[in-house]
TITORGU-939249 format. One record per atom (N, C-alpha, C): atom name; residue in three letters; x, y, z; residue number from 0. Coordinates in Angstrom, 2 decimals, decimal comma. Layout:
REM TITORGU-939249
['CA'; 'ALA'; [X; Y; Z]; NUM]
...
***
This chain:
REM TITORGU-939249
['N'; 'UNK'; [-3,18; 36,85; -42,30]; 0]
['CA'; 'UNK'; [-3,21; 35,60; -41,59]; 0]
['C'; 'UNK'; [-1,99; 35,47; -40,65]; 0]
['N'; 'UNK'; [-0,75; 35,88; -41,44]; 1]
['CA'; 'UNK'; [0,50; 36,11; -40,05]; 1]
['C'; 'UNK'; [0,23; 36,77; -38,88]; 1]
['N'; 'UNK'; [-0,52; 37,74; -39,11]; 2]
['CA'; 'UNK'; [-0,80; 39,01; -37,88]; 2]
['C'; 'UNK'; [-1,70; 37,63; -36,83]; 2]
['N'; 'UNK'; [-2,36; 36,99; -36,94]; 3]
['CA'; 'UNK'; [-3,54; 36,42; -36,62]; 3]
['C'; 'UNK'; [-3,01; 34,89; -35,75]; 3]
['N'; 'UNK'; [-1,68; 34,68; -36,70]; 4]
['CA'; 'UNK'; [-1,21; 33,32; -36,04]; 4]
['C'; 'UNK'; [0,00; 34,53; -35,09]; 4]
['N'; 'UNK'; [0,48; 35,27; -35,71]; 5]
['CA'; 'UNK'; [1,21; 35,54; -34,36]; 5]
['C'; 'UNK'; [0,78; 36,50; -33,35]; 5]
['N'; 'UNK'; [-0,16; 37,03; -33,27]; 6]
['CA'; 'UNK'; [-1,19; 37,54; -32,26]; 6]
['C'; 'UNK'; [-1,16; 36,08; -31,38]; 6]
['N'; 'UNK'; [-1,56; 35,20; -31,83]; 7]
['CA'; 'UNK'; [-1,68; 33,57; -30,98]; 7]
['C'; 'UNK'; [-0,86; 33,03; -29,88]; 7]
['N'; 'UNK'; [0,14; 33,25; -31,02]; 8]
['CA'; 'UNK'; [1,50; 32,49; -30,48]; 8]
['C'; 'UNK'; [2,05; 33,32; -29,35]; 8]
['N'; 'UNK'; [1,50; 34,53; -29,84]; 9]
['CA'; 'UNK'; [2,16; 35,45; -27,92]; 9]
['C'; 'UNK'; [1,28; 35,25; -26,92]; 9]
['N'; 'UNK'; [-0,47; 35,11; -27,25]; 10]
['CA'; 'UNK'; [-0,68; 34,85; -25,84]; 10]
['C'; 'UNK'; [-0,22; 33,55; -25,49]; 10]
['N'; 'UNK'; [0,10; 32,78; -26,08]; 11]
['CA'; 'UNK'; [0,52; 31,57; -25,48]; 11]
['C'; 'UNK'; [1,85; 31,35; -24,92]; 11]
['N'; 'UNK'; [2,78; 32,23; -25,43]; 12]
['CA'; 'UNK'; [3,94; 32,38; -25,07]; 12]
['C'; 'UNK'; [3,65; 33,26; -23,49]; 12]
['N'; 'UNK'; [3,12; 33,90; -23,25]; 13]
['CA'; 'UNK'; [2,65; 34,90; -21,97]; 13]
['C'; 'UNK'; [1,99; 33,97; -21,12]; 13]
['N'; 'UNK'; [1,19; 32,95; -21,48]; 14]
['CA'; 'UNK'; [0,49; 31,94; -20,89]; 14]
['C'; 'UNK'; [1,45; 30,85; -20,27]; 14]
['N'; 'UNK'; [2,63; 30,73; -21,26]; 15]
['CA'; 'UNK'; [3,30; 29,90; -20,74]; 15]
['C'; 'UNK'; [4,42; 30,02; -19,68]; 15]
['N'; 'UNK'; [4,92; 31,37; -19,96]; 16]
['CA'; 'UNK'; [5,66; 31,96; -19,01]; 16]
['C'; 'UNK'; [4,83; 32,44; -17,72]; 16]
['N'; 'UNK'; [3,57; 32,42; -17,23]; 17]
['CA'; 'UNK'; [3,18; 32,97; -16,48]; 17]
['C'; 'UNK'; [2,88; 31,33; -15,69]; 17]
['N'; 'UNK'; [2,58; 30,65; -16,28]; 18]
['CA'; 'UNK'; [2,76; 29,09; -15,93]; 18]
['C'; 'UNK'; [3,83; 28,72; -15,47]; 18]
['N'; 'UNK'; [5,40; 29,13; -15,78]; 19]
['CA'; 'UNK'; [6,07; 28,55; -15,42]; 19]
['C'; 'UNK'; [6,62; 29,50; -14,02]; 19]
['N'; 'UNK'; [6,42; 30,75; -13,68]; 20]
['CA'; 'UNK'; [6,58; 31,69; -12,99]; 20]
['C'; 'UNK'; [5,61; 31,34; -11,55]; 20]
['N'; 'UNK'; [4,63; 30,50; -11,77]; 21]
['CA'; 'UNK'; [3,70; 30,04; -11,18]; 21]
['C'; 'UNK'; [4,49; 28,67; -10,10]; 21]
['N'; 'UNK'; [5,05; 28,03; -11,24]; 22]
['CA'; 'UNK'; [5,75; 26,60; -10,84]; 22]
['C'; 'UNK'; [7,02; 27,24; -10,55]; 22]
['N'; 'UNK'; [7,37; 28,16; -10,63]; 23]
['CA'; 'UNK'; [8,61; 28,31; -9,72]; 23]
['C'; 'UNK'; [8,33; 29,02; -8,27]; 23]
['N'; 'UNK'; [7,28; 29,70; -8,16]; 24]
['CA'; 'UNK'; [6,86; 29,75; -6,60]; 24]
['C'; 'UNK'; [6,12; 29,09; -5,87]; 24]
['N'; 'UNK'; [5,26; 28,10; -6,76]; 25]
['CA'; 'UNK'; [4,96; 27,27; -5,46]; 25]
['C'; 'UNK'; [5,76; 25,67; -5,64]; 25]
['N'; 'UNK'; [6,46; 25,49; -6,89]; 26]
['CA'; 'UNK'; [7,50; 24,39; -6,80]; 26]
['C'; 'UNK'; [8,12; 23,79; -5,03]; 26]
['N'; 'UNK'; [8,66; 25,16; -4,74]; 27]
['CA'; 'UNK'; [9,10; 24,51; -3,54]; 27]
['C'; 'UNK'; [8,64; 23,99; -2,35]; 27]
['N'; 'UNK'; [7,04; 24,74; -2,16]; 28]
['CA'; 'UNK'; [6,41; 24,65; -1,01]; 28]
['C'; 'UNK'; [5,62; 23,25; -1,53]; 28]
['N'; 'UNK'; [5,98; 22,56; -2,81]; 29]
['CA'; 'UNK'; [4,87; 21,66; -2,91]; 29]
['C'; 'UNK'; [6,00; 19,74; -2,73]; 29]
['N'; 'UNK'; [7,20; 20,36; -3,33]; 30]
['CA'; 'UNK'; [8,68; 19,75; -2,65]; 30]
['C'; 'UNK'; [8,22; 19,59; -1,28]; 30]
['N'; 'UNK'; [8,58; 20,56; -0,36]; 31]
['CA'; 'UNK'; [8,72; 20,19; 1,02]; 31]
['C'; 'UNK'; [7,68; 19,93; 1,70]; 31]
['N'; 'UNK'; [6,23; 20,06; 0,94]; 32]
['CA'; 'UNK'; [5,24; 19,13; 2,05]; 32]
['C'; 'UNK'; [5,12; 18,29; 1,45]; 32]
['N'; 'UNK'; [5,88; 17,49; 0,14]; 33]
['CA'; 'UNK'; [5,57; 16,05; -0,26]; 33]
['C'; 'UNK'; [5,79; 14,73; 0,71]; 33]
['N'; 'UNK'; [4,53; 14,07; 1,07]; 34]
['CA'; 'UNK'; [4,69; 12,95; 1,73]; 34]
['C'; 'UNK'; [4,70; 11,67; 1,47]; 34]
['N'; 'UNK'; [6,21; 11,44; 1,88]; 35]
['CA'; 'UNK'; [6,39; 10,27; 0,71]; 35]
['C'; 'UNK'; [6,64; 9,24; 2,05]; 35]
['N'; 'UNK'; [5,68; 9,05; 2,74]; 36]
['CA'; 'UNK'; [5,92; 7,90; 3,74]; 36]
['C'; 'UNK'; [4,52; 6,47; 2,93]; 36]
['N'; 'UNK'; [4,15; 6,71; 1,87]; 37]
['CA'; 'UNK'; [3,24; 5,54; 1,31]; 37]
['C'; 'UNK'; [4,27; 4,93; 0,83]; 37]
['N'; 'UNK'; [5,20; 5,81; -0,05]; 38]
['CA'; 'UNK'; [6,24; 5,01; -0,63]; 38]
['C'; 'UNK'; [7,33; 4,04; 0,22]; 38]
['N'; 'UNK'; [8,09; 4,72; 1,24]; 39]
['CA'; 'UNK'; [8,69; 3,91; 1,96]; 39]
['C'; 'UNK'; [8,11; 2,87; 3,07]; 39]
['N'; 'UNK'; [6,90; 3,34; 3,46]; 40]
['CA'; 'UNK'; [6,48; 2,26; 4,71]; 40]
['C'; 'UNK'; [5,55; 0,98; 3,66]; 40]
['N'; 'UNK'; [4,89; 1,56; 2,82]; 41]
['CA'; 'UNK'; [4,58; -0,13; 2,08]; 41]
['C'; 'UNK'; [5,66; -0,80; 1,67]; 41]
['N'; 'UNK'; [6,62; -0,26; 1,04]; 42]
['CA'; 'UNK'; [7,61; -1,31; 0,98]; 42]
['C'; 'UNK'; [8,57; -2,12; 2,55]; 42]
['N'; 'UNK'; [7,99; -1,45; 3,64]; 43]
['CA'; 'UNK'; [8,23; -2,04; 4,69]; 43]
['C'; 'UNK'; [9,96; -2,20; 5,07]; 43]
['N'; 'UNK'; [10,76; -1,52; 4,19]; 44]
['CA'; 'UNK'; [12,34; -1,82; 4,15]; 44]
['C'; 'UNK'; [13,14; -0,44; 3,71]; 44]
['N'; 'UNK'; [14,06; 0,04; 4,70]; 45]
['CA'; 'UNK'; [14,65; 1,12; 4,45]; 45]
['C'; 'UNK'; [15,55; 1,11; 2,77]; 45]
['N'; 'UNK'; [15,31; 2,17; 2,11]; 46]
['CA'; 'UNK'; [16,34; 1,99; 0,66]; 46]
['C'; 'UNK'; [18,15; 1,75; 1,06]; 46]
['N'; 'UNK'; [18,38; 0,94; -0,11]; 47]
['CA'; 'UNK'; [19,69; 0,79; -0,56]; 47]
['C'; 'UNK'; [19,93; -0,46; 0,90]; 47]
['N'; 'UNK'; [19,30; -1,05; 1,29]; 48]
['CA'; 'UNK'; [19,63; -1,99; 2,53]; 48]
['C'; 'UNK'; [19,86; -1,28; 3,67]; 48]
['N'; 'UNK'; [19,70; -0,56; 3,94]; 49]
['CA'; 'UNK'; [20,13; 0,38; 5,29]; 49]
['C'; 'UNK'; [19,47; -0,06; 6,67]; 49]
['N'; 'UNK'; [19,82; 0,09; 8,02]; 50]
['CA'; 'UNK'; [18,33; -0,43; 9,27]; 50]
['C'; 'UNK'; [17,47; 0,65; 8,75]; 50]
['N'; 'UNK'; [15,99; 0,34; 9,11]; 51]
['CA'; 'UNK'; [15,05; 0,87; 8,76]; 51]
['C'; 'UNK'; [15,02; 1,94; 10,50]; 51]
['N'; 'UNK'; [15,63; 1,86; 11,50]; 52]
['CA'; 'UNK'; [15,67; 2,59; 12,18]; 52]
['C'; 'UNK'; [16,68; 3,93; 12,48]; 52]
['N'; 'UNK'; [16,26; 5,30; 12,50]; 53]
['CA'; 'UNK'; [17,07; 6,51; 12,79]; 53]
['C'; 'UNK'; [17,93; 5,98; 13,55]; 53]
['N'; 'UNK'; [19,12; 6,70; 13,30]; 54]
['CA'; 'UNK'; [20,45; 6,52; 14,19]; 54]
['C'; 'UNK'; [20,44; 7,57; 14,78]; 54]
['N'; 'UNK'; [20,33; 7,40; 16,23]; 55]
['CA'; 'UNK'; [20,30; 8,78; 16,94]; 55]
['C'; 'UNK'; [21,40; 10,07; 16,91]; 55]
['N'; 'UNK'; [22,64; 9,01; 17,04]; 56]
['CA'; 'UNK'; [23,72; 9,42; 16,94]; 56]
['C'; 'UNK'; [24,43; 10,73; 15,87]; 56]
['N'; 'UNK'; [23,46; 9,91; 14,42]; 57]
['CA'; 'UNK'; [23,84; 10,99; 13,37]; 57]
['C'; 'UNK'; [22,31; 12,12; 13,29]; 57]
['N'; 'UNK'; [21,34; 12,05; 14,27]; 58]
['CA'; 'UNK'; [20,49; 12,85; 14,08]; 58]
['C'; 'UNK'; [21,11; 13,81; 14,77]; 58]
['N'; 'UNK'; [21,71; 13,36; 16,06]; 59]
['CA'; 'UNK'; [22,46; 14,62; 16,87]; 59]
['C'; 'UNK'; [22,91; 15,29; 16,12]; 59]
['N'; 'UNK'; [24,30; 14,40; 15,72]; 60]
['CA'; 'UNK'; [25,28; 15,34; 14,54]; 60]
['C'; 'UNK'; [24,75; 16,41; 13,97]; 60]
['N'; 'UNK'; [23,98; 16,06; 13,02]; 61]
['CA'; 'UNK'; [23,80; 17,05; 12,54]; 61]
['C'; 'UNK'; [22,43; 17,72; 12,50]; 61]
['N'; 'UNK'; [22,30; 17,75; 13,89]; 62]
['CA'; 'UNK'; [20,93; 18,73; 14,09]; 62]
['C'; 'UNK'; [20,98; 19,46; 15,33]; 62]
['N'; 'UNK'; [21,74; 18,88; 16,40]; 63]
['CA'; 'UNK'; [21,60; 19,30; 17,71]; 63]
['C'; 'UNK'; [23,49; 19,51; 17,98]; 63]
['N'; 'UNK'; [24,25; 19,22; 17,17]; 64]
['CA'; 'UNK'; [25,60; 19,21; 18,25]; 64]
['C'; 'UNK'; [26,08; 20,54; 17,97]; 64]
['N'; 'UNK'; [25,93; 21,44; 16,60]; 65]
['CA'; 'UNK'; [26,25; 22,44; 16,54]; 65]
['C'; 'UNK'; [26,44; 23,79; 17,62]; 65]
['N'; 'UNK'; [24,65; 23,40; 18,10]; 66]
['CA'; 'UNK'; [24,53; 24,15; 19,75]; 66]
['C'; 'UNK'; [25,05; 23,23; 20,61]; 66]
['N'; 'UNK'; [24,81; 22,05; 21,17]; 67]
['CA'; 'UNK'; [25,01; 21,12; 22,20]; 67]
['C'; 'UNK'; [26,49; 20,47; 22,24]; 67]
['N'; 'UNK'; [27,27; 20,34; 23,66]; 68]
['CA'; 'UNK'; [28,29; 19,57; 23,76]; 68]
['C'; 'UNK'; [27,89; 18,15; 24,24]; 68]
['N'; 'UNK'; [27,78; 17,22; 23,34]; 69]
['CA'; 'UNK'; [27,76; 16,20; 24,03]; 69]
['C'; 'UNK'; [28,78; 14,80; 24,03]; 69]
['N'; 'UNK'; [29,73; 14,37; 24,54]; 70]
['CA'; 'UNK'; [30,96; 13,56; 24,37]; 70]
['C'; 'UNK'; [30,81; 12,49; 23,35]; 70]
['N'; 'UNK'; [29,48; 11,74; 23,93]; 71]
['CA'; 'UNK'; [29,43; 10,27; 23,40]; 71]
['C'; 'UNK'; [28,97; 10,85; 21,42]; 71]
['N'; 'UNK'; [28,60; 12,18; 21,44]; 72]
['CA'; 'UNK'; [28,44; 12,17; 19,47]; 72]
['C'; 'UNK'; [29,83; 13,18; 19,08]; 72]
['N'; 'UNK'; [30,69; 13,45; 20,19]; 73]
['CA'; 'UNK'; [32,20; 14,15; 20,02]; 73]
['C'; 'UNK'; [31,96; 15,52; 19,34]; 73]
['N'; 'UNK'; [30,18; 16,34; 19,88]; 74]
['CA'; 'UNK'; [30,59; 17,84; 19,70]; 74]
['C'; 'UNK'; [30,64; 18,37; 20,49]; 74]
['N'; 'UNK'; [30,73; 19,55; 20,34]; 75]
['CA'; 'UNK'; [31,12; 20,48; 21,39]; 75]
['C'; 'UNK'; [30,49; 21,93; 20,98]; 75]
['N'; 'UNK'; [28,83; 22,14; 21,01]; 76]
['CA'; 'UNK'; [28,50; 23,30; 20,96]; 76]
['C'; 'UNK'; [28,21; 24,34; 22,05]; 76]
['N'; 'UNK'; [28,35; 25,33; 21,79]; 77]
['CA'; 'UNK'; [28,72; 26,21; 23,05]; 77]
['C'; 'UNK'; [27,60; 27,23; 23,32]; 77]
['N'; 'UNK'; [26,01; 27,22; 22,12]; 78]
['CA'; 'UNK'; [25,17; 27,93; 22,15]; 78]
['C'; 'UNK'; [24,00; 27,13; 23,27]; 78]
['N'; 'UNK'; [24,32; 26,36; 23,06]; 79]
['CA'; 'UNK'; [22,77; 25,51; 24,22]; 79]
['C'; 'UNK'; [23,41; 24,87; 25,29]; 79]
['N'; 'UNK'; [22,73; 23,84; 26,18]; 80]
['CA'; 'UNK'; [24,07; 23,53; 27,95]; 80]
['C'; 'UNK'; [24,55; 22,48; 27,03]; 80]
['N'; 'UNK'; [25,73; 22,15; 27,93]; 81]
['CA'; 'UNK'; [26,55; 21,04; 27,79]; 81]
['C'; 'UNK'; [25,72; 20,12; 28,48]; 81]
['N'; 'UNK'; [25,24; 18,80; 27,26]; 82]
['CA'; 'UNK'; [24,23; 17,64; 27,53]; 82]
['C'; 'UNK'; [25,25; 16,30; 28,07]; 82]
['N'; 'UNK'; [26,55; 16,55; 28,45]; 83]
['CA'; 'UNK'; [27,20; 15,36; 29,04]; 83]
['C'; 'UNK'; [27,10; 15,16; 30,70]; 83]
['N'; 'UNK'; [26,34; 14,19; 31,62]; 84]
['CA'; 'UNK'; [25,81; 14,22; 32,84]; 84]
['C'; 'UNK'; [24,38; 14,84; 32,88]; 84]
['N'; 'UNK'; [23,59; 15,00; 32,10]; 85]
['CA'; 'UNK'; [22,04; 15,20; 32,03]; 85]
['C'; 'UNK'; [21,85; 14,25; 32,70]; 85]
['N'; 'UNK'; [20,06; 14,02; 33,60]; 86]
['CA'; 'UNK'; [19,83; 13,04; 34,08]; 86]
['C'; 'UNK'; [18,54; 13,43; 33,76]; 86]
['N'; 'UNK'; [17,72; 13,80; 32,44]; 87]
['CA'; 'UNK'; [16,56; 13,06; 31,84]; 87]
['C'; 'UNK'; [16,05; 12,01; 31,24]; 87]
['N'; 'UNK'; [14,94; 11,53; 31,83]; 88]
['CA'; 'UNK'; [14,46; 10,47; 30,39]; 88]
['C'; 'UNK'; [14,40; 10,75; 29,08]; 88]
['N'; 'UNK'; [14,44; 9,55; 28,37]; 89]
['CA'; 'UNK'; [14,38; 9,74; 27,07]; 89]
['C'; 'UNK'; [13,11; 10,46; 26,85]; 89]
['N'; 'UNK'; [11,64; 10,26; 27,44]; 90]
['CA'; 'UNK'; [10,29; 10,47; 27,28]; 90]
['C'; 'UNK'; [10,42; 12,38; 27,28]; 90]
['N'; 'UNK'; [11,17; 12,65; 28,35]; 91]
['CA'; 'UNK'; [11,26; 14,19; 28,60]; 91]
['C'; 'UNK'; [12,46; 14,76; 27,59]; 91]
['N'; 'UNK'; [13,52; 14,39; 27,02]; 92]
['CA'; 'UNK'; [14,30; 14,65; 26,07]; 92]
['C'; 'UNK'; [13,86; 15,35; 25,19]; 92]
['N'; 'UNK'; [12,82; 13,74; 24,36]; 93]
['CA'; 'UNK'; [11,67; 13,75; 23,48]; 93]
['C'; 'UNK'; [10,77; 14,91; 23,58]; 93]
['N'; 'UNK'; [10,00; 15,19; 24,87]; 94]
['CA'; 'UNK'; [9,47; 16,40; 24,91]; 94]
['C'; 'UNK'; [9,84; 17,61; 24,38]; 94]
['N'; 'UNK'; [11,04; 17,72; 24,53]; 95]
['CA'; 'UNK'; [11,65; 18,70; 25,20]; 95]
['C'; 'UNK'; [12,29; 19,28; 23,38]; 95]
['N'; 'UNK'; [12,58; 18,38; 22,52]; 96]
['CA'; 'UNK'; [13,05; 18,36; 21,44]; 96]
['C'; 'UNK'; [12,25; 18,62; 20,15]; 96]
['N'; 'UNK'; [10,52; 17,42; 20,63]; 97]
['CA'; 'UNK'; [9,38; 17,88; 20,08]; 97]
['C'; 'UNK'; [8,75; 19,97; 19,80]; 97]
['N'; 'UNK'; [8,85; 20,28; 21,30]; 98]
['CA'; 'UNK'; [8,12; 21,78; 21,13]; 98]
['C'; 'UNK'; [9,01; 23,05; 21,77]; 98]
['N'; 'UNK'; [10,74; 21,95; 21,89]; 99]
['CA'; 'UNK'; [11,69; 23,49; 21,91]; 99]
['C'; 'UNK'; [11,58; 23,69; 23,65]; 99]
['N'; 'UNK'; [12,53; 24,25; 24,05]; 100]
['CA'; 'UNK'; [12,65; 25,26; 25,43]; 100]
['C'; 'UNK'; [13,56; 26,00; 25,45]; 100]
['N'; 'UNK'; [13,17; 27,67; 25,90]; 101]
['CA'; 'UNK'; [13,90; 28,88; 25,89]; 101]
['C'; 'UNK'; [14,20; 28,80; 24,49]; 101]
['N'; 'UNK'; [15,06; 28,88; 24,20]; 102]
['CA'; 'UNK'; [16,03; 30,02; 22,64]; 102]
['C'; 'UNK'; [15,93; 28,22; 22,45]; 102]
['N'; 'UNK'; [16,07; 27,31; 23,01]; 103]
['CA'; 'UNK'; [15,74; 25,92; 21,28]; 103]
['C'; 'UNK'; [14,47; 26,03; 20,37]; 103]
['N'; 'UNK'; [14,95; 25,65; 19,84]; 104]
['CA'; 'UNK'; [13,50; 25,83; 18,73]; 104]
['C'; 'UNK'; [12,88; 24,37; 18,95]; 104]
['N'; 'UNK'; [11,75; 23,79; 18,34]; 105]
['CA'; 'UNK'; [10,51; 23,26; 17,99]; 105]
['C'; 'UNK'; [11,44; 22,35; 17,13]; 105]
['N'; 'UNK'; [11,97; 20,96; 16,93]; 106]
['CA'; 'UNK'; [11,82; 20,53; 15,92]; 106]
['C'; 'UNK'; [10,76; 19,08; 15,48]; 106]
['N'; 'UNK'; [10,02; 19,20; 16,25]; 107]
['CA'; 'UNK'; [8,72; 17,96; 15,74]; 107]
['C'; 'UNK'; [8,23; 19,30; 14,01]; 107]
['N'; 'UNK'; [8,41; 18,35; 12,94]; 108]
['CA'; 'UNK'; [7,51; 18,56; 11,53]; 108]
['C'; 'UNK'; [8,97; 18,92; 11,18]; 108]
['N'; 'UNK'; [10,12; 19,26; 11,65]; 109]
['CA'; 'UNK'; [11,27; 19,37; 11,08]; 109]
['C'; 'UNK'; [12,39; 17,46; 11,17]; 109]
['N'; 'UNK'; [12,12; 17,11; 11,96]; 110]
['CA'; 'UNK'; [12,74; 16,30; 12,25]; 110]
['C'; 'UNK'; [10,96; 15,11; 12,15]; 110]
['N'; 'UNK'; [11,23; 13,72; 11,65]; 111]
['CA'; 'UNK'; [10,63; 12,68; 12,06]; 111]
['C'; 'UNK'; [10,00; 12,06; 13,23]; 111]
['N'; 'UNK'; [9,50; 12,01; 13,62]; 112]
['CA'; 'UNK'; [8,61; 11,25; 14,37]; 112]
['C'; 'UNK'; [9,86; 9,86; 14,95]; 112]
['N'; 'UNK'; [10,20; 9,16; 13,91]; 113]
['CA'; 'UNK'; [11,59; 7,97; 14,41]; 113]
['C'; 'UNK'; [12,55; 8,99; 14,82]; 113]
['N'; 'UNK'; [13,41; 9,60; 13,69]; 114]
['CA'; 'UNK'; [14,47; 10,69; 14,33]; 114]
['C'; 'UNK'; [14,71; 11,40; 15,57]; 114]
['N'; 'UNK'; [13,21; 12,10; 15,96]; 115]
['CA'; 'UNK'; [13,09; 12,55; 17,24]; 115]
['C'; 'UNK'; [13,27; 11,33; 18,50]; 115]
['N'; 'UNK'; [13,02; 10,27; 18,33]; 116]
['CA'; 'UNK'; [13,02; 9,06; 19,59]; 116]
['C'; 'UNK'; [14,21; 8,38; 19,71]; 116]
['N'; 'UNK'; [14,72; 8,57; 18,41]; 117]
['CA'; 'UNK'; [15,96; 8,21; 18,29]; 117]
['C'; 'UNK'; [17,31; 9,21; 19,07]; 117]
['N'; 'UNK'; [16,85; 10,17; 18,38]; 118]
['CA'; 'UNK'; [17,86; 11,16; 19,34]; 118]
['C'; 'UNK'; [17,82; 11,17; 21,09]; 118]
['N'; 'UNK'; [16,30; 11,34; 21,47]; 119]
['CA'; 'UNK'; [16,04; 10,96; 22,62]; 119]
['C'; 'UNK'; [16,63; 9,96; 22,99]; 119]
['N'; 'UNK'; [16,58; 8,93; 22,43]; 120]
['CA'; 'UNK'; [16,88; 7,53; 23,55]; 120]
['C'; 'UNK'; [18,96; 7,55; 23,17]; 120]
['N'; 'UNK'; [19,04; 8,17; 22,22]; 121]
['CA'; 'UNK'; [20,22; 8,72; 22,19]; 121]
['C'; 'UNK'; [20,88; 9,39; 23,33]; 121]
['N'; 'UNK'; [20,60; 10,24; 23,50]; 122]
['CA'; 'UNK'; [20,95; 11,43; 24,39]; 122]
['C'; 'UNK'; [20,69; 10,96; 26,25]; 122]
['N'; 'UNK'; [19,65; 10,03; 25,97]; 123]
['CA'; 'UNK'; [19,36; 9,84; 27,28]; 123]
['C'; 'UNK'; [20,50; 8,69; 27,91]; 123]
['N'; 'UNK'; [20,34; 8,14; 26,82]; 124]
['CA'; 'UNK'; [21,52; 6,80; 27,17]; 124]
['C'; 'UNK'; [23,08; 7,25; 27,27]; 124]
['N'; 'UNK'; [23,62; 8,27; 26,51]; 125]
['CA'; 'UNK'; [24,67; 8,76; 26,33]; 125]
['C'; 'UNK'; [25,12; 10,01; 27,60]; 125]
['N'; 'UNK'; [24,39; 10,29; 28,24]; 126]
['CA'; 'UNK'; [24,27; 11,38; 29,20]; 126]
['C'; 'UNK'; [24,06; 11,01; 30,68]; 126]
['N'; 'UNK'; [23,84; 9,95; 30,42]; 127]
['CA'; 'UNK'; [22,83; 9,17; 31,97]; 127]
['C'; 'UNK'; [23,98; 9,62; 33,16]; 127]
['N'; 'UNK'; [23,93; 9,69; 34,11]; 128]
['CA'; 'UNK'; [24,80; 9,93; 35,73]; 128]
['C'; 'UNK'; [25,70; 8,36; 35,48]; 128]
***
């Protein structure tokens, strides 16, 4: 009867480890397409009291100044142009930030939908002639 319960207990032990080997490779891909905009937009109010609107300013920071010099967010990156005296609209910014040009990359599905308009009307206002 031992042989019989522990014959058991290993496939289940093999079952379980192959379960959890399972949840550790698709764990992450199921993390980063979680969409948790039911949660925040029914409650209609950004957490911890915050504006419910992107700050363009810190989307630059830390998404675009690394490559980009631009004065008014005080970086100075030296891989993409220097964005101080641009004379685009925010609408073409936006474009432009949405699907990437030359060596920028694409960040629409990396960046927000607010974030992206934010930076735009950021950049446009901060750059203007």
């Amino acid at each position: 009867m031992l042989k019989r319960l522990d014959k058991t207990l290993a496939i289940g032990c093999w079952l379980t480890a192959a379960l959890l080997v399972l949840m550790l490779f698709l764990g992450p891909a199921v993390v980063a397409n979680d969409d948790d905009s039911q949660g925040t937009a029914a409650a209609g109010a950004a957490p911890y009291g915050k504006p419910a609107g992107a700050d363009g300013k810190k989307v630059f920071q830390g998404n675009c100044g690394s490559c980009h010099t631009l004065s008014a967010a005080a970086t100075s990156g030296q891989v993409g142009p220097n964005l101080d005296g641009v004379s685009l609209s925010a609408a073409e910014i936006e474009s432009i930030v949405r699907g990437g040009r030359g060596a920028m990359p694409a960040f629409d599905g990396k960046l927000s939908g607010a974030e992206i308009s934010a930076v735009a009307s950021f950049v446009a206002s901060a750059s203007g002639p």
